[in-house]
N, C-alpha and C positions, 0 to 999 in steps of 0.2 A: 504494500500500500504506500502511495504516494502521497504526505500530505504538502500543503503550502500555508502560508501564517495567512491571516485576516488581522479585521479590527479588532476582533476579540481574544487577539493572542493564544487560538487554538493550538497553535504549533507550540507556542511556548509553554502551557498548560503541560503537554502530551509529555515534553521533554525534563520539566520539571520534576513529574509523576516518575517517570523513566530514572532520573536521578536516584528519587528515594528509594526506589526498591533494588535497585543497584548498589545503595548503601548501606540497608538497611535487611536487606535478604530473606523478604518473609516466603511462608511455605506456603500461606493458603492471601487470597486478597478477594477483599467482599469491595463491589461498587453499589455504591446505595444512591436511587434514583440515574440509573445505566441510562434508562432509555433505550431507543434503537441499539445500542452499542458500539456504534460509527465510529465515534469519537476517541474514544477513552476503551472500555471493555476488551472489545474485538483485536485492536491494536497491540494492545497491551500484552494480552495471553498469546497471542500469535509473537511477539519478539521473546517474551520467556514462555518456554514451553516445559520447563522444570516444575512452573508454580501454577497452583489449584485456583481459578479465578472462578468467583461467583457473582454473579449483575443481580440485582431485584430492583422492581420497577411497578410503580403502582398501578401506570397505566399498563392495561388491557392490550392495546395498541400497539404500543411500545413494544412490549414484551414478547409479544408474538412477530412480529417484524427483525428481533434480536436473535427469535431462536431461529426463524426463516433463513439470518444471516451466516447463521456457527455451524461451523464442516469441525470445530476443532477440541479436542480431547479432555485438555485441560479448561474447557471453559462451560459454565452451564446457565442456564437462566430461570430464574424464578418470582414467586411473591415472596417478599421480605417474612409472613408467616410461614412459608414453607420451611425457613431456615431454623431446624435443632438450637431449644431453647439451651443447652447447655455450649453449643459450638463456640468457638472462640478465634480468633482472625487475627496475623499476623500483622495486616494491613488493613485498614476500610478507606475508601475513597467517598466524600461524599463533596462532590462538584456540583456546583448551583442549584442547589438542593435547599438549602436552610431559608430562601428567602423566599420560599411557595410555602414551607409548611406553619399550618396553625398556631402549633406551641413550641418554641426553637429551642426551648430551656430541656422539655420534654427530649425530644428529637435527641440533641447533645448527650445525656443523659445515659439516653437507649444505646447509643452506637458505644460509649465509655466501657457501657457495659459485657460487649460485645470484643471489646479486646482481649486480645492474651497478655501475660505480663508487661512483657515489654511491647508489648503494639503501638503503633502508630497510625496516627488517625488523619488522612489531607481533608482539610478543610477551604475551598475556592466558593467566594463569592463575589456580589457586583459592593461597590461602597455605594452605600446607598443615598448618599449626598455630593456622588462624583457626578463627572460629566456623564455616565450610560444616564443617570436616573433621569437627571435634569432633562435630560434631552427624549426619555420617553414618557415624563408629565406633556411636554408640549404635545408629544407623536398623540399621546391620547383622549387631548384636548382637541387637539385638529380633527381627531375622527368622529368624536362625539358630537361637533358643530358642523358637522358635513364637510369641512374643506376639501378632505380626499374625493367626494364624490365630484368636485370640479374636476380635480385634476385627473379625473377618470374618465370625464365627460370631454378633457385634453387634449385626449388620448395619451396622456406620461404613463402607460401602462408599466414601465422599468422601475419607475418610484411607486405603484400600486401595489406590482408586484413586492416588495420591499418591504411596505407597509402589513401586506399580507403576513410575511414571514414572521416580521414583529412580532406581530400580534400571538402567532403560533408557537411563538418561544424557540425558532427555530434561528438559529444566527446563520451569518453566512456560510453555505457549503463548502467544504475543503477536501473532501475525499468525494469523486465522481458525482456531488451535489445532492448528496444523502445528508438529511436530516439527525441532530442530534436527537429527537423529540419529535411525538405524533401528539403529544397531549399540548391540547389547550389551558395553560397553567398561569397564570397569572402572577406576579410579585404580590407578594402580602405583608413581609415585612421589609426594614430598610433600614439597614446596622449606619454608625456611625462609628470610625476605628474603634474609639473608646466604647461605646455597645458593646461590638462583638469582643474585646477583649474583656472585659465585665463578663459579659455573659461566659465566655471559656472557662475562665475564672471563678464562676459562680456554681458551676459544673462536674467540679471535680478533675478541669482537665488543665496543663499547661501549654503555652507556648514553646515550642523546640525553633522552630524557624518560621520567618514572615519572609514571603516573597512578593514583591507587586508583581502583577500578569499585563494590563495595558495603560496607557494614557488615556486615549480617546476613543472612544469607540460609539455606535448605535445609527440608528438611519440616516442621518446627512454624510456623518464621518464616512460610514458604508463606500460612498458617492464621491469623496472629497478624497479622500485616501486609496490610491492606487497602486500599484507598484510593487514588488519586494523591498525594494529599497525603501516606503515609506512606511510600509505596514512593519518591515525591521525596526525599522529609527521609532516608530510608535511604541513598540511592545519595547526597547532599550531603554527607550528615557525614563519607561515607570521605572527604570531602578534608580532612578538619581531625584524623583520626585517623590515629597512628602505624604505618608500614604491618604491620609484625606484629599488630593487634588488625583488623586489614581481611578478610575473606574471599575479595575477587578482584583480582589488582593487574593492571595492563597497563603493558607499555615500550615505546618507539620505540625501536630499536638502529639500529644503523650497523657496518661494518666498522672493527674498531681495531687495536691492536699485535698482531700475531701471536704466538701463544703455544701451546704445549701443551696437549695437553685438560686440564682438569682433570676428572677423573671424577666425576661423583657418587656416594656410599657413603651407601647408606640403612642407617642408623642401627635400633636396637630399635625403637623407635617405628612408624616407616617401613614394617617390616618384616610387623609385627605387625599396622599396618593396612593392607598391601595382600593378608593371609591372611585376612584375614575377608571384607575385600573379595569376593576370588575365592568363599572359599566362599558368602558370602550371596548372589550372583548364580548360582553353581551349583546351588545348593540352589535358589533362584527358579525358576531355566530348569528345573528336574526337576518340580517342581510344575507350570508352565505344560506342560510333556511330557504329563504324567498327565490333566493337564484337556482 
């Protein structure tokens, strides 16, 4: 498989991932919320073929498109309850996963629990007050007041299309324009560095290492940033930038002092953008209904 970097630092994501267990040498690796397995999963177990990889995916969709994809030995696909309540994972992966689910403290928690002694746990999200978010309050403002239906009546079908994707949770394609994701998922929460580090903290779990993943990224960037050379110099500079001004940061955790959850409390902000959210994606899926 051939991949290429985007705005969303998929290639750097893969290689990152590729680092840790290259360092860190586990026997078995659970990816939690796999999805299709494009991305991440499928890649992964096909370059080590020593290590036992596991995907679980909540979606329905997803998950049967993942097993459609696996010819391969070491790798299997399931519901996250299929998985043996006493089994224990050398590695878990949980990429862009913690800011769709309901209770993140909960979520944190459950995976903590799920490791073997020494496991390590990746954690990749968007910051939720960087440029991706900023820039898909506006993308879901503009769809909820119709603007897109101009620019479809345009005919900019390239930026309709895009818009589409958005909305689907799907980022740009990088392997043969296979989707990470078939589910319609929506952002629900929206960490702030200090959040999610609270919240890790609150969990029971420590920080081992913080990586930033991109600078700029979401639908105009998509359009504005071309190249290898720029979509490189994008994913390069989140390393020399403050992680609050970054768009996707990624952690290596571990189990640490045990402590009480600390809950997370979405804030107005928070609030206000996981209601546009819902509705721009509702308001999408009623459109796509009618067509």
């Amino acid at each position: 498989m051939i991949f290429r970097e985007n705005v969303y630092g998929i290639l750097k994501r893969l290689n990152f991932i590729d680092e840790i267990i290259r360092e860190h040498e586990p026997l078995n690796v659970l990816d939690v919320g796999c999805g299709t397995g494009n991305q991440l999963t499928i890649p992964l177990a096909e370059k080590f073929s020593g290590i036992k990889f596991t995907g679980v995916d909540s979606d329905a969709q997803s998950r049967e498109s993942a097993k459609n994809s696996n010819s391969l030995q070491n790798l299997k696909f399931a519901r996250f309850p299929d998985i043996g309540s006493n089994e224990k994972f050398d590695l878990i992966i949980a990429s862009e996963v913690i800011e769709h689910v309901e209770k993140p403290e909960e979520f944190l928690m459950h995976l903590r629990e799920k490791l073997s002694d020494n496991g390590k746990l990746i954690l990749t999200l968007p910051n939720g007050y960087g440029p991706f978010e900023i820039m898909s309050v506006l993308n879901s403002l503009l769809h909820i007041f119709g603007i897109y239906k101009v620019i479809e009546k345009l005919r900019l079908y390239e930026v309709t299309k895009a818009v589409k994707n958005f909305f689907f949770g799907s980022s740009e394609p990088v392997l043969s324009g296979k989707a990470d994701t078939l589910a319609i998922s929506p952002h629900i929460n929206f960490f702030s560095y200090r959040q999610i580090c609270s919240l890790i903290a609150g969990t029971g779990l420590s920080i081992l290492q913080y990586r930033p993943r991109t600078f700029l990224c979401c639908l105009f960037f998509d359009k504005l940033l071309r190249g290898e050379l720029l979509l490189n110099c994008n994913a390069k500079i989140a390393d020399y930038m403050p992680p609050g001004l970054n768009s996707e940061w990624m952690f290596v955790l571990e189990r640490g002092r045990s402590r009480d959850s600390a809950a997370y409390s979405r804030g107005i902000y928070a609030r206000f953008h996981r209601y546009i959210n819902e509705k721009a994606v509702k308001k999408f899926t009623s459109e796509l209904q009618i067509n």
